[in-house]
C-alpha distance (Angstrom), angle and dihedral (degrees) to the residues before:
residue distance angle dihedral
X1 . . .
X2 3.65 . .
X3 3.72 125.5 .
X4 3.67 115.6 -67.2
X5 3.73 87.8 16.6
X6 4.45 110.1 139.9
X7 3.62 114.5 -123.1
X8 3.69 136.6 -172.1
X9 3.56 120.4 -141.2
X10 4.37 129.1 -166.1
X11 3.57 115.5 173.9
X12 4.51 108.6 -175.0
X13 3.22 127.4 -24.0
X14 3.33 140.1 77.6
X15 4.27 112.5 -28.2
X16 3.26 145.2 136.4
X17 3.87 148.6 169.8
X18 3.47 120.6 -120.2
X19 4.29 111.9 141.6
X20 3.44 118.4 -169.1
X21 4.27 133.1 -131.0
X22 3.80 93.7 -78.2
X23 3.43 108.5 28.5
X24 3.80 121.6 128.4
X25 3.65 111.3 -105.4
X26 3.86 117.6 -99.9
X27 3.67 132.9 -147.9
X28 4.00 110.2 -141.1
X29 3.63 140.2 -165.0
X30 3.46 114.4 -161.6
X31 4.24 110.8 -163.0
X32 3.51 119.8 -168.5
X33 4.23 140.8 161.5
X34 3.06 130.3 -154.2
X35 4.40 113.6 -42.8
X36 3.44 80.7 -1.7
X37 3.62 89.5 90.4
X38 3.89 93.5 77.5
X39 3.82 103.5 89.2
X40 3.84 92.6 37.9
X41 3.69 92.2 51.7
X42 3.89 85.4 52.6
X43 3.34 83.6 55.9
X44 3.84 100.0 45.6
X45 3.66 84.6 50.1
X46 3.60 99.3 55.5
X47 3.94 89.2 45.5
X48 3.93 81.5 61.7
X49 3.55 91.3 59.3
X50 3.67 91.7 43.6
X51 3.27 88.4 53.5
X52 4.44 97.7 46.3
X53 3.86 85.2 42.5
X54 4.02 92.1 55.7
X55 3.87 88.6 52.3
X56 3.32 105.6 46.9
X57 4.14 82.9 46.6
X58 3.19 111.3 29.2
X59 3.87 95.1 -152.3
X60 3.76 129.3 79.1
X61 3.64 127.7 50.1
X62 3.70 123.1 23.4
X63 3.84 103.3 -139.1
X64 3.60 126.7 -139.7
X65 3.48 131.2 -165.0
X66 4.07 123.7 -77.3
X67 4.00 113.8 -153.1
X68 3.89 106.8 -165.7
X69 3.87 117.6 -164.1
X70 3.64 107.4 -170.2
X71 3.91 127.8 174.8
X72 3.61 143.1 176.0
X73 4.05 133.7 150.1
X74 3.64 101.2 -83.8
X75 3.94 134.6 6.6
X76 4.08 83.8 -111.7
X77 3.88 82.9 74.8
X78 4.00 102.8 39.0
X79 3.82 93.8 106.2
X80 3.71 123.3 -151.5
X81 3.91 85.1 24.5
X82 3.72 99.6 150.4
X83 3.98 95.4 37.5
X84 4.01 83.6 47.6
X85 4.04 80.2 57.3
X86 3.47 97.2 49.1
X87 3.40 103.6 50.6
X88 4.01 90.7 45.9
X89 4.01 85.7 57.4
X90 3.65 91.2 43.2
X91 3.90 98.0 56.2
X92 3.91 99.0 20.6
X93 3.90 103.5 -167.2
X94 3.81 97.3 18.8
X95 3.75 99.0 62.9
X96 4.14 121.8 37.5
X97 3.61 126.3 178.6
X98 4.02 117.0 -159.0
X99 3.88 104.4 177.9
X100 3.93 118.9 -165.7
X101 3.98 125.3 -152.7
X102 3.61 117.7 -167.8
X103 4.17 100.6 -178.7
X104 3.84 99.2 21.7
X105 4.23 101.8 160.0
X106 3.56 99.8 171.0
X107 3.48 131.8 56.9
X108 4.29 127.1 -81.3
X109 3.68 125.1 -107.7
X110 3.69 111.5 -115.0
X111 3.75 84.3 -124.9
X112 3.97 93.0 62.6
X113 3.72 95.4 31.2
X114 3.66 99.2 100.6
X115 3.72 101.4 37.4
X116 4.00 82.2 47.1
X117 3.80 131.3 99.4
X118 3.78 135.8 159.2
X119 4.03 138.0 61.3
């Protein structure tokens, strides 16, 4: 977001994402702690699919990008982790990961290390 840029914010509840053919494309943050990550991940998920589905098609949705800031104490309890991963190396520059640890004792895979920030 730059200044004067609109945003729409949900915080709980009940949401989901589901654009139709046609819709402008969106830009989306996704913030989650801790098990809080499980509806956004649907989410991220189902972003992947829009995003598989619009290149084997070539019509329908115009994707954005999704921007997922996820944290938690320790990498130990970043869930999804490695799926998070994957899908950042399969769509490089349409899905990022940042991942925040606030009591992280022991040291950071090399795998996590850039995506990582925190103690």
């Amino acid at each position: 977001c730059t200044p004067g840029s609109e945003v729409a914010l949900r915080v709980g509840g009940d949401f989901f994402f589901d654009p139709q053919p046609g819709d402008s494309p969106v830009e989306l943050v996704l913030i989650a702690g801790g098990v809080g990550i499980n509806p956004l991940f649907s989410i991220l998920l189902h972003i992947a699919d829009l995003h598989g589905y619009q290149e084997g098609k070539g019509n329908g949705y115009k994707l954005g990008t999704v921007k997922l800031y996820y944290s938690a104490k320790n990498t130990s309890e970043l869930l999804f982790k490695k799926s998070i991963l994957g899908l950042m190396n399969a769509f490089p520059g349409k899905v990022t990961c940042r991942f925040h640890v606030t009591q992280q004792s022991s040291q950071i895979c090399k795998e996590l290390q850039p995506h990582v920030t925190g103690k």
